[in-house]
N, C-alpha and C positions, 0 to 999 in steps of 0.2 A: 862613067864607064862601069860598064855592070863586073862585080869582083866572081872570082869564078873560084869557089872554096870544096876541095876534095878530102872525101872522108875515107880515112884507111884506119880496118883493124876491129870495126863491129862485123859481127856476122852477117848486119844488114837489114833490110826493110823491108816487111813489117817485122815490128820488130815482137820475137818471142821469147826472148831469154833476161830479158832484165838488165840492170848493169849500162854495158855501154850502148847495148842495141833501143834500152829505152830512153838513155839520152839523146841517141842520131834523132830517134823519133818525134823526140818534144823538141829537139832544136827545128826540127823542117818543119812540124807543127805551128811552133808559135814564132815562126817568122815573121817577121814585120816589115824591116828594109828591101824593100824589090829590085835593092843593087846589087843584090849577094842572088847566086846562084849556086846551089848546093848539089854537088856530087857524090854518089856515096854507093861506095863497094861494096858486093853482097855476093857472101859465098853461096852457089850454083844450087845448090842443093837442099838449101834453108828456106826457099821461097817457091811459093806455086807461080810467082810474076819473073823467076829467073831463069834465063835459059842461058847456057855458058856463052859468052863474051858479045852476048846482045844488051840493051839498055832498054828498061821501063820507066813513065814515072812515077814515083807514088808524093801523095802529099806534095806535088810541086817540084819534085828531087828529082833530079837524074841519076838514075838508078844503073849499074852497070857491074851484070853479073860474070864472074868469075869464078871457071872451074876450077880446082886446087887437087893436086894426085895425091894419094891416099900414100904417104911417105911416111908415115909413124908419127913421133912428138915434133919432127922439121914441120910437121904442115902449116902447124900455126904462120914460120918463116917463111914458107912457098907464098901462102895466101897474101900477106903484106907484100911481097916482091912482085906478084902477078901485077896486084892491084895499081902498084905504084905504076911498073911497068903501061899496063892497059892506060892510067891516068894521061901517063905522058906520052903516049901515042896519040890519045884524043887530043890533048894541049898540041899539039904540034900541027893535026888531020884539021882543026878549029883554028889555028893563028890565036889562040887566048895569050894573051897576056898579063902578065905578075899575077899568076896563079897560087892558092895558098894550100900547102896541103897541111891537114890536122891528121897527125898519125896517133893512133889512140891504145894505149899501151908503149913499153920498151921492148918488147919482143924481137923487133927485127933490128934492134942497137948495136946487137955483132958486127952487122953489115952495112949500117946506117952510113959510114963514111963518104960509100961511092954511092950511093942513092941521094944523098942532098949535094953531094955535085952535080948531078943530073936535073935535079930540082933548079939546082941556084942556076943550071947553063942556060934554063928558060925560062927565066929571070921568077922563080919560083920562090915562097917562103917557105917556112920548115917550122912548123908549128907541133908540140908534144903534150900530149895528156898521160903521165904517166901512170894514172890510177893510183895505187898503193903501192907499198914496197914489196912489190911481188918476192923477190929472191929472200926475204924471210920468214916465208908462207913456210909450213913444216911440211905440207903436203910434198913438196919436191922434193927430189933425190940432191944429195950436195953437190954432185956436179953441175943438173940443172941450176940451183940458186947460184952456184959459181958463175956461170953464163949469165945468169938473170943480173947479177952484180956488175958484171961487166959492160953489160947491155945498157944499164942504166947511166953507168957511167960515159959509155959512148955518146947515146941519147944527148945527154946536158951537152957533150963537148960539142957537137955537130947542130943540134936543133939553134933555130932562132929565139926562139922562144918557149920556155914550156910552161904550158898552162896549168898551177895545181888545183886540185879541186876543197883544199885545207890550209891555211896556213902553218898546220903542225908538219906536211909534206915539202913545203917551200923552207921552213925552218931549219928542215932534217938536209935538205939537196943543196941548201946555205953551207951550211957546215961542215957536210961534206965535202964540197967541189966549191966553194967559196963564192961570190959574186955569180949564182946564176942569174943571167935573163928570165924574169918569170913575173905572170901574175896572177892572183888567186882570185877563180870563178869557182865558185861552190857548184855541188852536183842539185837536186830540184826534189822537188817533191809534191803530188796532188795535194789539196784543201778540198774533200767531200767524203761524207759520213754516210755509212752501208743506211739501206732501207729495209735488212730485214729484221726479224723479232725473234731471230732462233740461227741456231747454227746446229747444220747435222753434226758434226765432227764434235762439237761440245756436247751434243746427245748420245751420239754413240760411245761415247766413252763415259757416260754420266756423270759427267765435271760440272759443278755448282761454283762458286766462288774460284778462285786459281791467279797467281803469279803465271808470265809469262814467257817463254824467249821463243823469237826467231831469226833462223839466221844457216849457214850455211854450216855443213855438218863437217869441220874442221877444230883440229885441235888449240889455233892460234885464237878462234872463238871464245876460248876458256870455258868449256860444257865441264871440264872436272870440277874447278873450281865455284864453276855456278851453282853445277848439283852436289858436291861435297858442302860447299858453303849454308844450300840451301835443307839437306839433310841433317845437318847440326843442328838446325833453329827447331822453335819451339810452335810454329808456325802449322795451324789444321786448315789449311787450305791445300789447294793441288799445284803442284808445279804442269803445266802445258806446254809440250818440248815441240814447239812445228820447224819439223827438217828433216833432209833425206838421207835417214838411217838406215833405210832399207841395203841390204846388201855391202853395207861400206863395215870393212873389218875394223876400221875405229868403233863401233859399236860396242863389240864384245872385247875390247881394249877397257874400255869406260867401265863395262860391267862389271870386268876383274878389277879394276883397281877400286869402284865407289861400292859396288853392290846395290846400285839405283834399285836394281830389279827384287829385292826386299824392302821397297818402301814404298807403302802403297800410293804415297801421294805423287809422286812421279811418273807420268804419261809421255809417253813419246806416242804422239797422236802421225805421225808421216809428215807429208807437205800437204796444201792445202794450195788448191792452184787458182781457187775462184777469189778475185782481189776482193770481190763485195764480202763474199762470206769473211774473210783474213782481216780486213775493215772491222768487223761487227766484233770478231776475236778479239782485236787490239781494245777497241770500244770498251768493251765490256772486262778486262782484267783486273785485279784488283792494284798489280803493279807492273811494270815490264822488266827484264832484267837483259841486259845488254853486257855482254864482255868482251864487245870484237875490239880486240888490240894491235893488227897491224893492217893500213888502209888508210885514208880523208876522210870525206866526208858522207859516211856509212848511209845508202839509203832506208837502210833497215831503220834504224834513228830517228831518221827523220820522220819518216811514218809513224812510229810511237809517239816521238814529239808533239806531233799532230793528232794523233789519237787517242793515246793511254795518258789518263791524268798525273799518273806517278811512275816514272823514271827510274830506275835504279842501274846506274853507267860506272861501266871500270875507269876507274882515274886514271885517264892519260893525257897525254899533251890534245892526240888527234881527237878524243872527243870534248876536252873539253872547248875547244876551238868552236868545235860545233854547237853545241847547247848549252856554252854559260852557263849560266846561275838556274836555268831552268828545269836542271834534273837535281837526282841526289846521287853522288857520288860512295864509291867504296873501294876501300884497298880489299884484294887480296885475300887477307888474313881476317880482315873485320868484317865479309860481308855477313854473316852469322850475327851479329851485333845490328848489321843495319836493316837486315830484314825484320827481325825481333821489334825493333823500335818505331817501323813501318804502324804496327796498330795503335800507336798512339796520335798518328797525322788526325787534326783534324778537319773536318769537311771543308773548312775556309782555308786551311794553309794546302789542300789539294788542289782546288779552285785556282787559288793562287800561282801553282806551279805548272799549272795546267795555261793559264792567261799566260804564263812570262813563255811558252813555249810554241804555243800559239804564235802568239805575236811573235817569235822571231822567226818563224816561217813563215809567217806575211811578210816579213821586213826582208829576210836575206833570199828565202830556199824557192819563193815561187820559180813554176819554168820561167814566167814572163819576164821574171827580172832576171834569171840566168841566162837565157836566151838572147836579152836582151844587149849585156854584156859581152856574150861572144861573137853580137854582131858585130858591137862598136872596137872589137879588137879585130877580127877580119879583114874591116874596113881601114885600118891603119895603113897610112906607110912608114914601112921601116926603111931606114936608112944605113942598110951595113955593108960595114968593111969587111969583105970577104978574100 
């Protein structure tokens, strides 16, 4: 019996924003079992294939767009409640049966009580990706992470199952709320190497050698401590900062507190939206420097993983979960120390760390085996006492 699985909570398909919208995409991509039929909600507005409350398909997927009223920060909430809503008018219009819905985010956990009653009344599963610990993102106001907290805790109590994308996120939502339901499918990441011999962005700024970060222009990121860290060292290379600092007042926040903008090896080069040329960036650095501290399993990461031969990752639980033994780690207070000691690698012990990084993104991070996994959980049945 073909399983009939709804996706709420990416913006939708095709996918342009990264994140969860290029997971919906690799998951209907690299489908395999032709018993799963894949649904998946897309706000109205995000796609030239979406017309409000009509359905396309792309890639295979039933695609079914959804307009959302322009309500302020509620939208996010409207959007998930439409979709659900729209989902289970189809589930009902179709006679499907034991539908599963993946709702992707906590976002709509305020409310989540009476919507997975609705779910379980047509004999529905209640599947959750919570992403990262949203509610201790700084960017939020304290009342929204207050909700966010909430939300989350709803989420666990109501969902069937929630899927983390880390085991450092299943360890945290253990602990917290004790005995969740859950199991851990990593988020994915491409295996292919840019073909070009130059990057405009490294020319127009006339960068020769450089350390690296990218990553989203947030304070939980750790951009002080990366460039404080990295202005201490004794290090004549360039730091290469790609993110959108354009317009965001944490910029002149940074400024005031490091003085980046008196040292000349510090480049905030913008975003850089072409994946080949960003490939050939990563490619070609001399190290990458990573400090995203709250989230799973970061696809920023992965990509360096996969590209940059040397690593250089904030000690935490969530990354180390992800790249073992295959980067190098720093607290904090030493990474001035571990950048300094960075010249001393040599060619065989980069190779090295390069191999072990590789290879566990053949072994765990492909889509095909992420994909793969959330078929063979889809296809489950669950047997609960509700």
């Amino acid at each position: 019996m073909l399983k009939h699985v709804f996706i709420i909570g990416s913006r939708g398909l095709p996918a342009k924003y990264g994140g969860f919208e290029t997971f919906v995409e690799e998951l209907v991509k690299h489908q395999i079992n032709k018993n799963i039929k894949y649904h998946v909600a897309c706000q109205s507005e995000n796609s030239d294939l979406a017309q409000a409350g009509q359905h396309f398909e792309y890639l295979g997927a039933d695609c079914f767009a959804v307009k959302v009223p322009n309500i302020g920060p509620a939208r996010v909430i409207a959007y998930d409640i439409l979709a659900i809503n729209q989902a289970l008018e189809q589930i009902k219009a179709e006679h499907i049966e034991h539908p599963v819905f993946c709702i992707l985010g906590n976002t709509i956990g305020g409310v989540i009580s009476h919507y997975a009653k609705k779910i379980h009344k047509v004999g529905g599963t209640l599947f959750v990706n919570p992403d990262g610990l949203e509610w201790r993102r700084t960017k939020w106001a304290a009342p929204v992470r207050k909700y966010l907290k909430y939300a989350e805790r709803k989420m666990v109590e109501h969902a069937d199952m929630i899927v983390s994308d880390n085991q450092g996120i299943l360890d945290y939502l253990n602990q917290e709320y004790k005995n969740v339901t859950s199991e851990v499918i990593a988020y994915g990441t491409e295996q292919v190497q840019s073909d070009l011999t130059k990057s405009p962005t490294l020319v127009k700024y006339n960068i020769g050698k450089y350390f690296l970060i990218v990553g989203r222009f947030v304070p939980e990121n750790n951009y002080e401590s990366l460039i404080t860290g990295f202005m201490a060292s004794n290090s004549t290379l360039d730091l290469v900062i790609i993110t959108n600092y354009e317009g965001n007042s944490y910029y002149e926040t940074l400024r005031e507190k490091t003085h980046f903008d008196q040292d000349p090896r510090i480049k905030f080069v913008g975003t850089v939206y072409d994946q080949n040329e960003l490939r050939f960036i990563r490619e070609n650095a001399f190290a990458y420097l990573h400090g995203h501290e709250v989230g799973g399993t970061n696809p920023g990461l992965l990509e360096a993983m996969w590209s940059t031969p040397v690593n250089v990752v904030l000690n935490v639980n969530f990354n180390r979960q992800s790249a073992g033994d295959s980067v190098i780690y720093f607290d904090k207070e030493k990474l001035t120390q571990v950048i300094e000691s960075l010249s001393a690698l040599t060619v065989e012990e980069k190779a090295t760390l390069h191999e072990k990084a590789q290879g566990l993104i053949q072994e765990k991070y492909t889509w095909e085996h992420i994909c793969t996994q959330y078929e063979s959980l889809f296809l489950k049945e669950f047997l609960l006492e509700r």
